[in-house]
Residue, then its C-alpha position, 0 to 999 in steps of 0.5 A: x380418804x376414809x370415806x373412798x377406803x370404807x366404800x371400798x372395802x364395803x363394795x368388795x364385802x357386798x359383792x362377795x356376800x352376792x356372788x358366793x350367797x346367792x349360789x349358796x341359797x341356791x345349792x342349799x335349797x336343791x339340798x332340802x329337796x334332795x334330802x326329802x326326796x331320798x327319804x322318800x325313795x329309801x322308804x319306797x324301795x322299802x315298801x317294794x321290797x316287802x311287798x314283792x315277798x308277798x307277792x312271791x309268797x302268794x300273800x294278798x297285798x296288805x298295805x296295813x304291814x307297810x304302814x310304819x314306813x309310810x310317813x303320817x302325812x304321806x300318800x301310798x299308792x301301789x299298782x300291781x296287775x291292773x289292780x290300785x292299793x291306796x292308803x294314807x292321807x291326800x297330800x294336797x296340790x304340787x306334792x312331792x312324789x317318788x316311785x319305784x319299779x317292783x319287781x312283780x310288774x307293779x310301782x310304789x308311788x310315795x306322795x308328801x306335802x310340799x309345804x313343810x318341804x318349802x317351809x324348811x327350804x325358807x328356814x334354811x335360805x333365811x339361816x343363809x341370808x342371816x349368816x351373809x348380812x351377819x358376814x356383811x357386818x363384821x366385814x363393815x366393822x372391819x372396813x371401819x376399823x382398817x379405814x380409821x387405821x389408816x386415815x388417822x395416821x393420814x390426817x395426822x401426817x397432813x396436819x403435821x405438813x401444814x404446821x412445817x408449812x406454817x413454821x411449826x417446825x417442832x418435831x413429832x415425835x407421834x408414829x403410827x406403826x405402818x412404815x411407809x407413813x413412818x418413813x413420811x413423818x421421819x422425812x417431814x421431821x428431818x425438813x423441819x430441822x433443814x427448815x429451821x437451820x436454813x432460816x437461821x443461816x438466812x437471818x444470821x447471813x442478812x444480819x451480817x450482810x447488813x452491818x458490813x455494809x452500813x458499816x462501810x457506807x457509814x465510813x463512806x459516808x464520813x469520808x465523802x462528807x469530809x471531801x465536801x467540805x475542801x475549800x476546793x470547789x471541783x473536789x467539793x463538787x464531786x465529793x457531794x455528788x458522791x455522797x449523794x449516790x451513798x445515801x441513795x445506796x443506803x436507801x436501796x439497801x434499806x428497801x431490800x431489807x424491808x422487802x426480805x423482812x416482808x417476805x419472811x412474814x408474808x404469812x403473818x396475819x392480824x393476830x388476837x394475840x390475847x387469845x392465842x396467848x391464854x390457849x398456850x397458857x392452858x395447855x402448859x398449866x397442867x405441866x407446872x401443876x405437876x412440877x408444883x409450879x405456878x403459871x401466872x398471867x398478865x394479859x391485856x385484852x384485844x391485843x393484836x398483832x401480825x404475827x403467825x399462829x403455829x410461830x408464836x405458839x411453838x415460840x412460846x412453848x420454847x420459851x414456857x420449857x425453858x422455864x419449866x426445865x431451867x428457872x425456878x418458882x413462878x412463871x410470869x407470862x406478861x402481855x401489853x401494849x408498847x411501842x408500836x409493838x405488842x410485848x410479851x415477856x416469860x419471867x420467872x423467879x430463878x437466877x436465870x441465864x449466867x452472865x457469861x452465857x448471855x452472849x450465847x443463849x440463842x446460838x444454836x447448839x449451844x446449852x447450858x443446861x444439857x439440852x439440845x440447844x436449839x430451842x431458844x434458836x429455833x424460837x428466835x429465827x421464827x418470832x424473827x420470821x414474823x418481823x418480830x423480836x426475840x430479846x433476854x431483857x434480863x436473866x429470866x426474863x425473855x422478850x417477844x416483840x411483835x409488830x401491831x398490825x395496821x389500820x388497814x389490816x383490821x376493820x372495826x378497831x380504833x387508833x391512836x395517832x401513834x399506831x397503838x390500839x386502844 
């Protein structure tokens, strides 16, 4: 986008500075000429007039009285009556000639060099050609500055489509002052909130869709199970067969909710987690500097998991302000292996979430503290995207539980029998 603006933009400079330069240089040397020429006329009329009065006077011609009209490098010549008067230098080949009639029955002809003519003529066409690349110029830097202008605000408005695409849906609060690209950022933050409340309702709706059921199943289950055991042969018969179709459906839902949890995380990939972690930490550290505040890690290395960049990281930064606003003293950041599992655990030093608060922490909308209450949601719904757990272990310790990625997922890397890297 910016390379096809500045082309543009320099193609439409150039032709202007073609079509508008080439007759300018045109018109200004025909000027040159005609300037030189109408001297030279002036100054032969001059001469024709001073010499008709001598004529009429019955004077002898003498060229001598005309000679300060004469330019020093110019040629005289008069003809009057069959009779020749020359005077002053030989201009040289092609000179630049005008004469005029007397009224006498005779001519002036003035002579210069064209030389100087056509050297004043190159001066002025070079003046021109200069004030045109000079033109040229400034209209690149223009053209530069207006692509820039223009596809930065793009560039940045694409980044911020393909962070919502990957589940960053944090709103950008960054405008660029050109209104269509404002309306865009506006509308890609609006998709961002509608994004994150869906997937909320998604993961609360399947939640409540799964306890109902199992819960039903399982009080199926008991009661088939009862059944089995009559000491009647058919209702026992009947009862187990029953049962046996129960599990089966206990089966299939399991399968539907492990197929649901896969494609919330198909964009999950083997994360170094251990990595992605210490980028969070050094972007956050200069913020708890500033509050005098202390960001402490605790990171294994070569931890990896399935997990989402943009997610994790928007998680994380959830969790990091909540710190930073709401907790108090030093902030922990812990990650380690555990089972099956990659765990990261925020603490920090404050009392943390009261105890009547706990069972309402992650509702969106909810706040304790005066905020929004739709970070912790959010941050939930997306490490919950990714298969992973959001927990408040303690009150001011939250949990990130991510699933270690797979054998298969990663060559190159020993395992444990129990699926955790060593």
């Amino acid at each position: 986008m910016r390379k096809r603006l500045l082309q543009a933009t320099l193609l439409a400079v150039a032709v202007t500075a073609f079509v508008l330069g080439i007759p300018l240089v045109i018109s200004a040397l025909k000027l040159v000429e005609d300037i030189t020429r109408g001297d030279l006329s002036g100054r032969a009329q001059q001469i024709a007039t001073r010499l008709d009065e001598q004529v009429a006077a019955g004077e002898p011609i003498e060229l001598s009285n005309v000679r300060l009209v004469v330019p020093d490098d110019a040629r005289l010549t008069v003809r009057i009556r069959d009779r020749t008067y020359t005077y002053g230098t030989d201009p040289g080949a092609n000179p630049l000639v005008e004469t005029v009639s007397m009224v006498q029955s005779g001519t002036v002809r003035l002579a210069v060099p064209s030389g100087p003519v056509r050297t004043q003529q190159l001066q002025v066409a070079g003046g021109i050609s200069l004030l045109a690349v000079l033109s040229a110029g400034t209209g690149g830097f223009v053209a530069i500055v207006t692509a820039r202008r223009l596809a930065d605000p793009l560039r940045h408005v694409a980044d911020r489509a393909s962070r919502l695409g990957a589940g960053d849906f944090r709103p950008d609060p960054k405008r660029h002052g050109v209104p269509e690209l404002d309306r865009v950022a506006d509308a890609l933050d609006a998709s961002g909130a509608a994004l994150s409340q869906l997937m909320q309702r998604e993961r609360e709706l399947v939640g409540d869709v799964s306890h109902q059921l199992r819960s039903r199943l399982t009080a199926l289950q008991l009661r088939l199970e009862a059944l089995a055991e009559t000491d009647d042969e058919e209702t026992s018969e009947e009862a187990g067969a029953a049962l046996e179709q129960a599990e089966r459906l206990s089966g299939v839902l399991d399968d539907l909710l492990a197929a649901a949890t896969a494609a919330r995380a198909r964009d999950a990939e083997p994360l170094d987690v251990s990595a992605e972690l210490s980028g969070v930490a050094e972007d956050w550290r200069e913020q708890f500097r500033a509050q005098g505040r202390t960001l402490r890690l605790r990171i294994e290395k070569g931890l990896l998991a399935r997990a989402t960049p943009a997610r994790l990281r928007e998680a994380m930064g959830v969790l990091l302000d909540n710190a930073l606003r709401h907790g108090e003293g030093t902030v922990s950041l812990t990650a380690k292996y555990g089972s099956g599992t990659v765990l990261v655990q925020v603490a920090d030093s404050g009392s943390g979430v009261p105890e009547e608060l706990v069972p309402h922490v992650f509702t969106r909308g909810f706040s304790g503290g005066g905020s929004t209450g739709v970070g912790l949601a959010l941050a939930r719904a997306l490490i919950e995207a990714d298969s992973g757990r959001l927990e408040l272990s303690r009150p001011a310790t939250f949990e990130i539980y991510l699933p270690v990625a797979r054998a298969d997922d990663v060559l190159g890397v020993p395992w444990r029998t129990d699926s955790t890297p060593r």
